[in-house]
C-alpha positions as CSV (number, residue, x, y, z in Angstrom):
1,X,129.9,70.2,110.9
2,X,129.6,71.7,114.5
3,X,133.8,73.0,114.1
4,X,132.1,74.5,110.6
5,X,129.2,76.3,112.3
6,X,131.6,77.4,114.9
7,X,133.3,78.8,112.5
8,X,130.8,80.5,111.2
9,X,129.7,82.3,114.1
10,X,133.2,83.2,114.7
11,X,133.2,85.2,111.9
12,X,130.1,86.5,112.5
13,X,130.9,88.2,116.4
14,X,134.2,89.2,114.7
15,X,132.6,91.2,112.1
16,X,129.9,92.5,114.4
17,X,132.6,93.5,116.4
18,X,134.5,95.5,114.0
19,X,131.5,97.1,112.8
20,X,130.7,98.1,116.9
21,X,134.1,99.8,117.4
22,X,133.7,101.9,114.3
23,X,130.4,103.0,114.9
24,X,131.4,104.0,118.8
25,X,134.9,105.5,117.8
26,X,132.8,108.1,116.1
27,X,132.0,109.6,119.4
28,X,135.3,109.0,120.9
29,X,136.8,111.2,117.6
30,X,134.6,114.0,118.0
31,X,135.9,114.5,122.0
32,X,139.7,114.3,120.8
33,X,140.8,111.0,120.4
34,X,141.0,107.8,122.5
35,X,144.1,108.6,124.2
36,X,144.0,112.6,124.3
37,X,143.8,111.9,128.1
38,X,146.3,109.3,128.1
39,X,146.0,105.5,128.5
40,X,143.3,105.3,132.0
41,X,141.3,108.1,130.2
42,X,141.5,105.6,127.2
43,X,140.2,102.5,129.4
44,X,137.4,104.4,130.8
45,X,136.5,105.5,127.6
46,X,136.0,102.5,126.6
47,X,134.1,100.9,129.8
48,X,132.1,103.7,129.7
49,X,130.2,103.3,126.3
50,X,128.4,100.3,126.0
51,X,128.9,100.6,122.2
52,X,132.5,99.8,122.6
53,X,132.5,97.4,125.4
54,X,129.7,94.8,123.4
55,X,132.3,95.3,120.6
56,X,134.7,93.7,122.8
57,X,132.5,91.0,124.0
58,X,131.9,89.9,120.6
59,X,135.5,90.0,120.2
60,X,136.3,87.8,123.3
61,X,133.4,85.4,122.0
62,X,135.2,85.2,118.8
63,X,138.2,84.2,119.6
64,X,136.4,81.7,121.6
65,X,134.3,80.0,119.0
66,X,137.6,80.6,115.9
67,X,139.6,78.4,118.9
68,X,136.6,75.7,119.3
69,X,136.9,75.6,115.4
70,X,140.4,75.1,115.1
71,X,140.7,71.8,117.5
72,X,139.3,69.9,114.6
73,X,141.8,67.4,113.0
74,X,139.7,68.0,109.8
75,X,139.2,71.7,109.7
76,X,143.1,73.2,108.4
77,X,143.9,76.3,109.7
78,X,144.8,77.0,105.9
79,X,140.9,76.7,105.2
80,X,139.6,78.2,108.5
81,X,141.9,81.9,108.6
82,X,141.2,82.2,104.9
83,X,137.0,82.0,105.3
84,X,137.2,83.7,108.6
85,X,138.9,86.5,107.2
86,X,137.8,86.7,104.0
87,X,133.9,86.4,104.9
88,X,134.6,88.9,107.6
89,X,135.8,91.7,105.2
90,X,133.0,90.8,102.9
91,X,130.3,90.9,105.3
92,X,131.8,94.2,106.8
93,X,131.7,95.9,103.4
94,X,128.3,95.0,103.0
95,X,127.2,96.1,106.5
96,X,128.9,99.3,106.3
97,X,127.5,100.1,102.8
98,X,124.1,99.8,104.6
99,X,124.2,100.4,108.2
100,X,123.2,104.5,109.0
101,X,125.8,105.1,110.9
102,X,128.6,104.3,108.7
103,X,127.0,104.5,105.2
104,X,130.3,103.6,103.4
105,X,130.6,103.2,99.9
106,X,133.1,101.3,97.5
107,X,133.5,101.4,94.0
108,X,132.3,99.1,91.3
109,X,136.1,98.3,91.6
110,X,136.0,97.4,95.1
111,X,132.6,95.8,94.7
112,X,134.1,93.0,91.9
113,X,137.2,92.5,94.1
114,X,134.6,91.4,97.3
115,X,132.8,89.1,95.1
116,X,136.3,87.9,93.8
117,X,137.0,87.1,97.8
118,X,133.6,85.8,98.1
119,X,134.3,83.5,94.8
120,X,137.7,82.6,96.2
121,X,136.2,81.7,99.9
122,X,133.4,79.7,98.0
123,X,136.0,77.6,96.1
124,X,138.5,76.9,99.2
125,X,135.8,76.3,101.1
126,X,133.4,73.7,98.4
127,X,136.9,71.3,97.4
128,X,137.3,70.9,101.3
129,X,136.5,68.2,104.1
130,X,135.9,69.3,107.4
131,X,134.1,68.0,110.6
């Protein structure tokens, strides 16, 4: 169960972080781009908004907690990649739909093929054992 939670809260920080970088690449756009300066311009960019530098925190602490996860014996990488990504694209569409600064919208299309990735996470994840 604790590989499971970890997991989890993978997905979480990487979702969180994909959802920071968007929201502080919109100020980075409207000076010219992230490397219109070239690539130390780019770095200090980056290290100078704190937008972009929790973003890659949460990425760091992702990879962290995906990597606890995946030193269970019981947890398959076959399981773990599929609910990672999956509920990470989910979660992001759901944020972005709702969140201010991004107000992103999706068709009913789009809509039924998330709940078709939430279904297919649901049904990996329910005929599975894990630790």
């Amino acid at each position: 169960m604790k590989y499971v939670a970890a997991l989890l809260v993978a997905l979480a920080l990487n979702a969180s972080a994909n959802l920071l970088m968007k929201i502080g690449m919109a100020s980075v756009q409207s000076s010219g781009g992230l490397f219109r300066g070239g690539f130390i311009a780019a770095v200090k960019t980056v290290l100078t908004s704190t937008t972009l530098v929790v973003g890659l925190v949460f990425f760091a602490l992702n990879a962290a907690f995906y990597m606890y996860a995946l030193q269970s014996d019981t947890l398959k990488i076959s399981i773990a990649y599929p609910i990672m990504v999956g509920g990470g694209f989910a979660l992001i569409a759901i944020v972005a739909r709702i969140h201010p600064a991004l107000r992103e919208s999706l068709t009913t299309g789009q809509w039924m093929g998330v709940a078709l990735v939430l279904i297919g996470i649901v049904l990996i994840a329910a005929q599975t054992k894990t630790a």
